[in-house]
N, CA, C and O atoms as CSV, one atom per row, in Angstrom:
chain,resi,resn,atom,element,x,y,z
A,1,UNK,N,N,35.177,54.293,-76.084
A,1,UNK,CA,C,34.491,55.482,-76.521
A,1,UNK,C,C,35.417,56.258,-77.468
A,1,UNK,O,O,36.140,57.135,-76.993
A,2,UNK,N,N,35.437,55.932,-79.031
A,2,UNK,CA,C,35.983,56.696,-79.806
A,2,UNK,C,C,36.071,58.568,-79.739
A,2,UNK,O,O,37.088,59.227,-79.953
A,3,UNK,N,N,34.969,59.004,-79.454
A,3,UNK,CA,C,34.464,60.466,-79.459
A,3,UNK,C,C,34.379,60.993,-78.146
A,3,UNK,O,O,33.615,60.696,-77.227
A,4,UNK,N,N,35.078,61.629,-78.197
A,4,UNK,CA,C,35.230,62.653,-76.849
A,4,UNK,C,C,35.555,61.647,-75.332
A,4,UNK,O,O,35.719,60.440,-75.156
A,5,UNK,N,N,35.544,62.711,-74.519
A,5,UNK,CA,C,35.589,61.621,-72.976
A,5,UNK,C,C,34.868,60.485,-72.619
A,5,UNK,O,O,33.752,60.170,-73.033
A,6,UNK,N,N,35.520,59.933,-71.885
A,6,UNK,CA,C,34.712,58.432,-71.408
A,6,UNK,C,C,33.485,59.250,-70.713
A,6,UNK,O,O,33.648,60.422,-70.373
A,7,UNK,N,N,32.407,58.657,-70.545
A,7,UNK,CA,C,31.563,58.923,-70.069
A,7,UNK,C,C,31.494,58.114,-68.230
A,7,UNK,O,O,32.136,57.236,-67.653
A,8,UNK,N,N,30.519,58.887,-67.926
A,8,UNK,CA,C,31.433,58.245,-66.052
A,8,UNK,C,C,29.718,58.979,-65.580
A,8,UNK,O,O,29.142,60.014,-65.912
A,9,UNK,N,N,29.404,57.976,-64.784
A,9,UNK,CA,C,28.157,57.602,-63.969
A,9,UNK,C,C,28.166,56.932,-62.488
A,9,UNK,O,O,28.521,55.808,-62.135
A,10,UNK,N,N,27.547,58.245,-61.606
A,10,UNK,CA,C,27.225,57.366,-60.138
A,10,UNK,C,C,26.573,56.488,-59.751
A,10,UNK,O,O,25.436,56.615,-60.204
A,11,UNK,N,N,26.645,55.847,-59.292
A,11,UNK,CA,C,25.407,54.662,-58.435
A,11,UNK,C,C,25.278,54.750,-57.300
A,11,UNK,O,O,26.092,53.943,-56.852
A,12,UNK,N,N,24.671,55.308,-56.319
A,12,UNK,CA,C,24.296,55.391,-54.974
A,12,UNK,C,C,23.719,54.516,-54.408
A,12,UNK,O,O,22.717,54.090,-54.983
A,13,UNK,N,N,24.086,53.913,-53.117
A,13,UNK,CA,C,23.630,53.100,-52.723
A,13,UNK,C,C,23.491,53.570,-51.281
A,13,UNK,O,O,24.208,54.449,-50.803
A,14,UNK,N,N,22.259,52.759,-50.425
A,14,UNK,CA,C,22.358,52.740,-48.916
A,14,UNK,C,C,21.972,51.514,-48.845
A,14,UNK,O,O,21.719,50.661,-49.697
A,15,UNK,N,N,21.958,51.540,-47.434
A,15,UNK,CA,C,21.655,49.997,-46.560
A,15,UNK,C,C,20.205,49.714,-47.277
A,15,UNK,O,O,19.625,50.711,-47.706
A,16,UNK,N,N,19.773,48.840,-47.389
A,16,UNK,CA,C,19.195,47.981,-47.780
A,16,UNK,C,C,18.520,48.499,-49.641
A,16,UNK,O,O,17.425,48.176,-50.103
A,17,UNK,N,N,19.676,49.403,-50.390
A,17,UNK,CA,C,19.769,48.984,-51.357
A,17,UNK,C,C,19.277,47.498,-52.056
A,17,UNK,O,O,19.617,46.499,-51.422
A,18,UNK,N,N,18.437,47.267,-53.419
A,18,UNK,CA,C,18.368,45.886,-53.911
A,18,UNK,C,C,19.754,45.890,-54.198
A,18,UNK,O,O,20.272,46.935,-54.592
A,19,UNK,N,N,20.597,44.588,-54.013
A,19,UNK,CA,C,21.490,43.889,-54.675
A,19,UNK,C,C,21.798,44.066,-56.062
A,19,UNK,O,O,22.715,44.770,-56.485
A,20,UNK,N,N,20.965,43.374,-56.779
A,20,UNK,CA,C,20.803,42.530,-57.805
A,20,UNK,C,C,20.487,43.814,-58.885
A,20,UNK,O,O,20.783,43.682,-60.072
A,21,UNK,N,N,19.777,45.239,-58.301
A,21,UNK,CA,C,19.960,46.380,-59.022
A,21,UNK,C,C,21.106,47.104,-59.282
A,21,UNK,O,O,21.499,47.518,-60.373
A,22,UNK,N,N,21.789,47.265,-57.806
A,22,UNK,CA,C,23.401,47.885,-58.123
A,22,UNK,C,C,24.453,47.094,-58.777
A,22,UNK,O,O,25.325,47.633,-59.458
A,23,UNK,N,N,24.379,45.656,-58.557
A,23,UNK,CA,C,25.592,45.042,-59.482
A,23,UNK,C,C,25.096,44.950,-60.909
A,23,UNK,O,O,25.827,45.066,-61.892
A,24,UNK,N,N,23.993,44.765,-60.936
A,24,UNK,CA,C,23.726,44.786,-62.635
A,24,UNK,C,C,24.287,45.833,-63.162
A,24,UNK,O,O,25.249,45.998,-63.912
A,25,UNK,N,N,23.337,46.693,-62.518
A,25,UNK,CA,C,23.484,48.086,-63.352
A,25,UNK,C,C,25.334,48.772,-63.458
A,25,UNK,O,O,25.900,49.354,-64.383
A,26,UNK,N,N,25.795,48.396,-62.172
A,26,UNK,CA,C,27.159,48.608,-62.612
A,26,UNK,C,C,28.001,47.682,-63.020
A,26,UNK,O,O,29.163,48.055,-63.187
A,27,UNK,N,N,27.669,46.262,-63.289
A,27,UNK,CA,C,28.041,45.784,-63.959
A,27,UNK,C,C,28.255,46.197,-65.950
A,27,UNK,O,O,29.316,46.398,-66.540
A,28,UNK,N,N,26.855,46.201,-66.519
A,28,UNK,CA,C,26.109,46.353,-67.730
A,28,UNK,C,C,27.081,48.318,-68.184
A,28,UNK,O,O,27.615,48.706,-69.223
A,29,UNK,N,N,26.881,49.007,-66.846
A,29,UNK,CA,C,27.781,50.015,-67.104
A,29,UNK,C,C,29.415,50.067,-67.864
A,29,UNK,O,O,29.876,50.613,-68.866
A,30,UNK,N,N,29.952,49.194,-66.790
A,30,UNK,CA,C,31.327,49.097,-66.645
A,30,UNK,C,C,31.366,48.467,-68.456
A,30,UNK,O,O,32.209,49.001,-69.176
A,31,UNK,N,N,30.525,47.458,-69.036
A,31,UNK,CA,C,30.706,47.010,-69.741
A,31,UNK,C,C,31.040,47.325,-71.307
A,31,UNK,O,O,31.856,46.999,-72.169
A,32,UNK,N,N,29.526,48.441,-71.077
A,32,UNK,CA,C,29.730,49.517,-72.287
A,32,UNK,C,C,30.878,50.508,-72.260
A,32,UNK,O,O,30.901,51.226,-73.260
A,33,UNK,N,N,32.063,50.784,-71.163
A,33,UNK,CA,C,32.992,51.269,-71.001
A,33,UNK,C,C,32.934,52.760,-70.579
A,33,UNK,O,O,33.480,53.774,-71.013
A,34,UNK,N,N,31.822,52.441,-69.285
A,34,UNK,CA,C,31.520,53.918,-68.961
A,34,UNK,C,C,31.771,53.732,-67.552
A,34,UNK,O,O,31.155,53.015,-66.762
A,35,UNK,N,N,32.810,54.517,-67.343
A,35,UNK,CA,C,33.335,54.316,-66.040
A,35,UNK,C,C,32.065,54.353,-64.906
A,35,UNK,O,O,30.962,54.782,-65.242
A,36,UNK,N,N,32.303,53.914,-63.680
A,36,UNK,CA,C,31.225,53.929,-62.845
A,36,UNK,C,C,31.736,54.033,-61.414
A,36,UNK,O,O,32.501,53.182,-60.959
A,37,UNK,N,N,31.141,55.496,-60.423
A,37,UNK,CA,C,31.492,54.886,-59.122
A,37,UNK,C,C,30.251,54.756,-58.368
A,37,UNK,O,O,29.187,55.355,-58.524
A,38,UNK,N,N,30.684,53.586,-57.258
A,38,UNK,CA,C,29.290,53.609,-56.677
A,38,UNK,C,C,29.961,54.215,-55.286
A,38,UNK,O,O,31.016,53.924,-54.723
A,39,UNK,N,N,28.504,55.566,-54.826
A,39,UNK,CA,C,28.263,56.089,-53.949
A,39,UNK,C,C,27.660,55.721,-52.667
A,39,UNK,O,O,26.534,55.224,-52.691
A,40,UNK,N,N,28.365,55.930,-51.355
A,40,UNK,CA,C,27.074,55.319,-50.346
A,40,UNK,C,C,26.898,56.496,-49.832
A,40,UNK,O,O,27.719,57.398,-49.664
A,41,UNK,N,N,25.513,56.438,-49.529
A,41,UNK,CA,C,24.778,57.908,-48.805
A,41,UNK,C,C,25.317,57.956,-47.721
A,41,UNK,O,O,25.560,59.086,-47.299
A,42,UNK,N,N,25.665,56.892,-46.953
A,42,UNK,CA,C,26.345,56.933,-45.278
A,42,UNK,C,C,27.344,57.795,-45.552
A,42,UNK,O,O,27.360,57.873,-46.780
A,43,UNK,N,N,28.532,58.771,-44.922
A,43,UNK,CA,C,28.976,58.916,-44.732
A,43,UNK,C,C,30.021,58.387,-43.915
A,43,UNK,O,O,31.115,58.888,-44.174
A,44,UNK,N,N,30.022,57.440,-42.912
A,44,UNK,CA,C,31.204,56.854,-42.586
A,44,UNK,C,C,31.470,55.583,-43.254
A,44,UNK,O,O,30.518,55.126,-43.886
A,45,UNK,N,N,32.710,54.818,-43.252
A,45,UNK,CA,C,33.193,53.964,-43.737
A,45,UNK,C,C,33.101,52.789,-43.361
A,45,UNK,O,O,33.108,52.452,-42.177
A,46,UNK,N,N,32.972,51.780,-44.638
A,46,UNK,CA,C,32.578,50.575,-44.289
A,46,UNK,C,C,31.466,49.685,-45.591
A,46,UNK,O,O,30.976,50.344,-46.509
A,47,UNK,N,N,31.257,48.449,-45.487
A,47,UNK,CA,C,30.076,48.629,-46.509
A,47,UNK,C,C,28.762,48.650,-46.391
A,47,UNK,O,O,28.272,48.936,-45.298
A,48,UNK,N,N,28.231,48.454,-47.113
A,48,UNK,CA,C,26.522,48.725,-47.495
A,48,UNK,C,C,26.018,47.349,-47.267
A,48,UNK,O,O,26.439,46.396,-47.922
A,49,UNK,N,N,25.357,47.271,-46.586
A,49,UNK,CA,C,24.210,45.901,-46.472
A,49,UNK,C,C,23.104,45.906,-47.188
A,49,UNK,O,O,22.332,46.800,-46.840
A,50,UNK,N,N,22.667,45.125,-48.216
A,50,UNK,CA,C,21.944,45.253,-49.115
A,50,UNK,C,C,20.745,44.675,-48.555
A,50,UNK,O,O,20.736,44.160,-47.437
A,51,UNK,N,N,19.784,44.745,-49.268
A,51,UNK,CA,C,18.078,44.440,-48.946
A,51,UNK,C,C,18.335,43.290,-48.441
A,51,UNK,O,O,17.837,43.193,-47.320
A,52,UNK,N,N,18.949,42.284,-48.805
A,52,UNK,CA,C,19.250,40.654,-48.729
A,52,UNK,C,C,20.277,40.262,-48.200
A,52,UNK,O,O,20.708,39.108,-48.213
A,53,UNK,N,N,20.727,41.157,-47.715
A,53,UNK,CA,C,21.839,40.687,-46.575
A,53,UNK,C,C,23.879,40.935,-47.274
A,53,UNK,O,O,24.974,40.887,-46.714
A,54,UNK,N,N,23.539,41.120,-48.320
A,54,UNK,CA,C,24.695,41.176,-49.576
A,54,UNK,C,C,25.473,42.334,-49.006
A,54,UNK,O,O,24.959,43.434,-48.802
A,55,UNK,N,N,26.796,42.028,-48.746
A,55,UNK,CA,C,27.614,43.444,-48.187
A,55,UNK,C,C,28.223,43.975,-49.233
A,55,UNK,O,O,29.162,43.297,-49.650
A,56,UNK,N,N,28.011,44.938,-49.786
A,56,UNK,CA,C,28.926,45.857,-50.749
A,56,UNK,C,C,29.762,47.009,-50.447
A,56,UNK,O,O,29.169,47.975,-49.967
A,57,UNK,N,N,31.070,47.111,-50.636
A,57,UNK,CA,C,32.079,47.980,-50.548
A,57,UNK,C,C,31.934,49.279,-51.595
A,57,UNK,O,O,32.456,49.204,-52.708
A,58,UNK,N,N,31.253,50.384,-51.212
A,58,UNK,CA,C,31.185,51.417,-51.974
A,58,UNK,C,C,32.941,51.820,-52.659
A,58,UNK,O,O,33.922,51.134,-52.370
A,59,UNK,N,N,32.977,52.637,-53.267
A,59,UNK,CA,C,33.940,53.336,-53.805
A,59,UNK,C,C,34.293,54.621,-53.469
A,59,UNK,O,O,35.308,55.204,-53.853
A,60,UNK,N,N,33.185,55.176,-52.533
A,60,UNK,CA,C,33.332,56.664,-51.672
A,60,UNK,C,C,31.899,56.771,-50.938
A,60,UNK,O,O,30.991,55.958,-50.762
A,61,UNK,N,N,32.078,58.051,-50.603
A,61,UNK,CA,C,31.240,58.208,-49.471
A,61,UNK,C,C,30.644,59.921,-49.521
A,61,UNK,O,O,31.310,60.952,-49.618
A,62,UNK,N,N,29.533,59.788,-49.443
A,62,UNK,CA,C,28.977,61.482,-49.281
A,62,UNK,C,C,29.805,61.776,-48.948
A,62,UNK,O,O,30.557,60.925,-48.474
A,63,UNK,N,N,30.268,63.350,-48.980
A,63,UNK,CA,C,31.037,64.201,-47.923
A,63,UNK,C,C,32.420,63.755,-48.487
A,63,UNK,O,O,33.392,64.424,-48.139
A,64,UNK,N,N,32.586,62.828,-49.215
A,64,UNK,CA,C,34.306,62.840,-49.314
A,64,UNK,C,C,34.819,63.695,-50.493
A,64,UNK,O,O,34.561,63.436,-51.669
A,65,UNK,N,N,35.642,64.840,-50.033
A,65,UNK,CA,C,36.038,65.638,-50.995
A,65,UNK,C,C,36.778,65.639,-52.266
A,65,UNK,O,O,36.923,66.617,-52.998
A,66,UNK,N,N,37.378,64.073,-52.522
A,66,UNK,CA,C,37.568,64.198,-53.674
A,66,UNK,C,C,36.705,63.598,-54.798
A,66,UNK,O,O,37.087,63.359,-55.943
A,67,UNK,N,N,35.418,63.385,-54.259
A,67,UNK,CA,C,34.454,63.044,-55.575
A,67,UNK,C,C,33.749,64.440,-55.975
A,67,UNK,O,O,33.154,65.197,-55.207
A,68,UNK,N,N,33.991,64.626,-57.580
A,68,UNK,CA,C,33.455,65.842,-58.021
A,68,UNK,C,C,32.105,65.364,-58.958
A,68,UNK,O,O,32.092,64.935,-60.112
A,69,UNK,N,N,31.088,65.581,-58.105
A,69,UNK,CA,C,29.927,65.080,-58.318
A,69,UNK,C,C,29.035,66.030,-60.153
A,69,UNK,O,O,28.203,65.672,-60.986
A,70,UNK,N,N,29.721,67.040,-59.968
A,70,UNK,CA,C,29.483,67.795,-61.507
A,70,UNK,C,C,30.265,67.297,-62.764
A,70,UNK,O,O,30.148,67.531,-63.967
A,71,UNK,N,N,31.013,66.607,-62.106
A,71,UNK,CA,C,31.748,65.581,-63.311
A,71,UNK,C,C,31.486,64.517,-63.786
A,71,UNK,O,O,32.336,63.935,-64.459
A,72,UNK,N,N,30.555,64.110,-63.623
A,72,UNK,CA,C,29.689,62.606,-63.991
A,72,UNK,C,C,28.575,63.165,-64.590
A,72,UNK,O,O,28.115,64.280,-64.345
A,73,UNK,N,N,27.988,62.027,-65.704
A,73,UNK,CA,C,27.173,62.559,-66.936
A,73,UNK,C,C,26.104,62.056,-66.438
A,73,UNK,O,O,25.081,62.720,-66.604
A,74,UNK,N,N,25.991,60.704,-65.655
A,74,UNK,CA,C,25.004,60.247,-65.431
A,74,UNK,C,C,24.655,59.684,-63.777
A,74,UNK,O,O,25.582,59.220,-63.114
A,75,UNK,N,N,23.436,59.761,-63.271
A,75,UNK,CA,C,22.948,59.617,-61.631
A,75,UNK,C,C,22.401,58.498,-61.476
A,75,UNK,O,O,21.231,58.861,-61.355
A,76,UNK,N,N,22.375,56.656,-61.332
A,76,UNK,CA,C,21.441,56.023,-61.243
A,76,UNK,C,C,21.113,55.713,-59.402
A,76,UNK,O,O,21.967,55.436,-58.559
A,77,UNK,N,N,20.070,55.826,-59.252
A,77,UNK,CA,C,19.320,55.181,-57.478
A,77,UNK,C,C,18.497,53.901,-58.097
A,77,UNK,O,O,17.392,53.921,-58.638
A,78,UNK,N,N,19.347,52.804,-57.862
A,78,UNK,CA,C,18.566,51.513,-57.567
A,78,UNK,C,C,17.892,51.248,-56.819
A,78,UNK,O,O,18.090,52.014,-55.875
A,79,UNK,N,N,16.837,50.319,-56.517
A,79,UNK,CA,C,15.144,50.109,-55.743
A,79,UNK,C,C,15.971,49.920,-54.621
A,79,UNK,O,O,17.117,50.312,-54.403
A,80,UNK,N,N,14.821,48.933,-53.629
A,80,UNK,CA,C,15.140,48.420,-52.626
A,80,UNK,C,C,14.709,49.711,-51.355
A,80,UNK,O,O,15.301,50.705,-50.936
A,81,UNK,N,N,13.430,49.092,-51.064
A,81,UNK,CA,C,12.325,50.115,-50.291
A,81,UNK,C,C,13.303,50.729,-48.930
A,81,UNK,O,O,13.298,51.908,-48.575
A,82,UNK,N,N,14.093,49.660,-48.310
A,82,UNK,CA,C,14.857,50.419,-47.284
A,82,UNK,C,C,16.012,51.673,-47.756
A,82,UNK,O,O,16.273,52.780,-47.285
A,83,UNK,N,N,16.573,50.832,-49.003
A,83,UNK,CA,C,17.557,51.933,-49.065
A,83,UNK,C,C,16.789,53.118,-49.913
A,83,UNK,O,O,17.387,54.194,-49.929
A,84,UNK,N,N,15.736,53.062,-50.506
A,84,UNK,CA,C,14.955,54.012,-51.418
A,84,UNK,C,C,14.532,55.245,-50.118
A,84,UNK,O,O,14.537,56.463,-50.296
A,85,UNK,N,N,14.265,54.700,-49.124
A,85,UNK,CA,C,13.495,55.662,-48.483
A,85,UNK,C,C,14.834,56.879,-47.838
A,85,UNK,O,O,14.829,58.104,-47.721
A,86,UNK,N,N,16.150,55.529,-47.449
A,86,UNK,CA,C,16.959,56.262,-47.425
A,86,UNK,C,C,18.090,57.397,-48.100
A,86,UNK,O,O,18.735,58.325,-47.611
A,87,UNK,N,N,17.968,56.785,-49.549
A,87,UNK,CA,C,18.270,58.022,-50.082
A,87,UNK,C,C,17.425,59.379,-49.908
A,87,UNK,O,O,17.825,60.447,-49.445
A,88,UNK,N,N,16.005,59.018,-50.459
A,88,UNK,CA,C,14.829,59.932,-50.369
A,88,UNK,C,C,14.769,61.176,-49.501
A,88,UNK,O,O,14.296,62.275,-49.792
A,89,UNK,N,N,15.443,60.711,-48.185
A,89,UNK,CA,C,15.418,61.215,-47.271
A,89,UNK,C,C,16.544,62.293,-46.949
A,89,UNK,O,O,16.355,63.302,-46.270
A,90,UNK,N,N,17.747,61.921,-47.545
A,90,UNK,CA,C,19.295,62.374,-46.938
A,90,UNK,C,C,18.710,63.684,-48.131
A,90,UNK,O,O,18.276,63.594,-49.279
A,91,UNK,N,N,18.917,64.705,-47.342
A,91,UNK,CA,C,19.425,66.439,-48.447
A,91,UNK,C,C,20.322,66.596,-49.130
A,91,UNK,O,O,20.247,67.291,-50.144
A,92,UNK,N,N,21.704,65.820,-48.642
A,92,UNK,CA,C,22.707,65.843,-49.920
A,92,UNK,C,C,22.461,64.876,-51.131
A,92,UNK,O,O,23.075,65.062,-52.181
A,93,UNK,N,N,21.754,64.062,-51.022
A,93,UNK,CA,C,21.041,62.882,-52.459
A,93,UNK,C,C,20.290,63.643,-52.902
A,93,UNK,O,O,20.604,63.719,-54.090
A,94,UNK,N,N,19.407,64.332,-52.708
A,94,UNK,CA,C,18.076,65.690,-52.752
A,94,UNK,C,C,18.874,66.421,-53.486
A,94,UNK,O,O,18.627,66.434,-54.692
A,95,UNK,N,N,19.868,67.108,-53.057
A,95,UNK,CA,C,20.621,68.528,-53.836
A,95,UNK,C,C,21.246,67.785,-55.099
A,95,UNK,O,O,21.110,68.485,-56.102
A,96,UNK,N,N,21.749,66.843,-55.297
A,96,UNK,CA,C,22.332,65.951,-56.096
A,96,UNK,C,C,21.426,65.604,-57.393
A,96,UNK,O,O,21.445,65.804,-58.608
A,97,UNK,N,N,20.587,64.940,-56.375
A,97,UNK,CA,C,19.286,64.378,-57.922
A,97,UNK,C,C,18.647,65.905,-58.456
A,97,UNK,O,O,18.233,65.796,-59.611
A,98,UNK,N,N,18.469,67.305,-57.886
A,98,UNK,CA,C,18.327,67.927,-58.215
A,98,UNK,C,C,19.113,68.889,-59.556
A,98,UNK,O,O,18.628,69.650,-60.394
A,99,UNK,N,N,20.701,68.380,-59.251
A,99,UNK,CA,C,21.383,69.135,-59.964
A,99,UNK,C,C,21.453,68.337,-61.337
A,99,UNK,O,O,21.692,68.926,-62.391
A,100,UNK,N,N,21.221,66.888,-61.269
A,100,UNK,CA,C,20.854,66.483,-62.276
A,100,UNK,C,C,19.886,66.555,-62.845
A,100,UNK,O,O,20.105,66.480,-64.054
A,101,UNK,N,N,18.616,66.695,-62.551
A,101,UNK,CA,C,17.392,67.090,-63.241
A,101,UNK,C,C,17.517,68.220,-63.804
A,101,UNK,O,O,16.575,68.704,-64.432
C-alpha cells in the first residue's frame, strides 16, 4: 500500500462458521496486503470448529483487551447457518457491526 496506512480488516468467526468462507476471504485479504485478524465471538480460548468439522485457531478473542476494534477499516461475517446465528445473537458482534454501519 503505497498511500497512507496499511489497511487492516476483521473476520469473525464462531463455531460452525463456513470454512471455505473464512480462509478465502482471509486468504484473498492477506494477499492484497491488507492486514487481517480473525476474531472468535467465544470468548474463551481455543479454536473454532467450523460448519465441516475444520478447526481454526482464531487470532483473539471478544473481550481481549488488546484488540482495538475502532482501528480496523473493514468488518467481514462469513456464512455458515450455525455460526451466522451465532454471531447474530452475541451483543458484543451487534455493538460492533453497528459501529461499523
Amino acid at each position: 500500500m503505497a498511500h497512507g496506512a496499511q489497511k487492516r480488516a476483521i473476520v469473525l468467526v464462531a463455531n460452525g462458521s463456513e470454512e471455505m468462507e473464512v480462509v478465502i476471504t482471509v486468504d484473498v485479504l492477506r494477499r492484497a496486503g491488507i492486514q487481517v485478524l480473525v476474531l472468535a465471538a467465544d470468548t474463551s480460548a481455543g479454536p473454532v470448529v467450523c460448519s465441516r468439522g475444520v478447526k481454526l485457531v482464531p487470532d483473539a478473542y471478544l473481550g481481549d483487551d488488546s484488540v482495538r476494534i475502532a482501528t480496523y477499516d473493514a468488518l467481514v461475517i462469513p456464512g455458515g447457518a450455525e455460526g451466522s446465528a451465532t454471531l447474530s445473537e452475541n451483543p458484543q458482534v451487534r455493538s460492533i457491526l453497528a459501529d461499523f454501519y
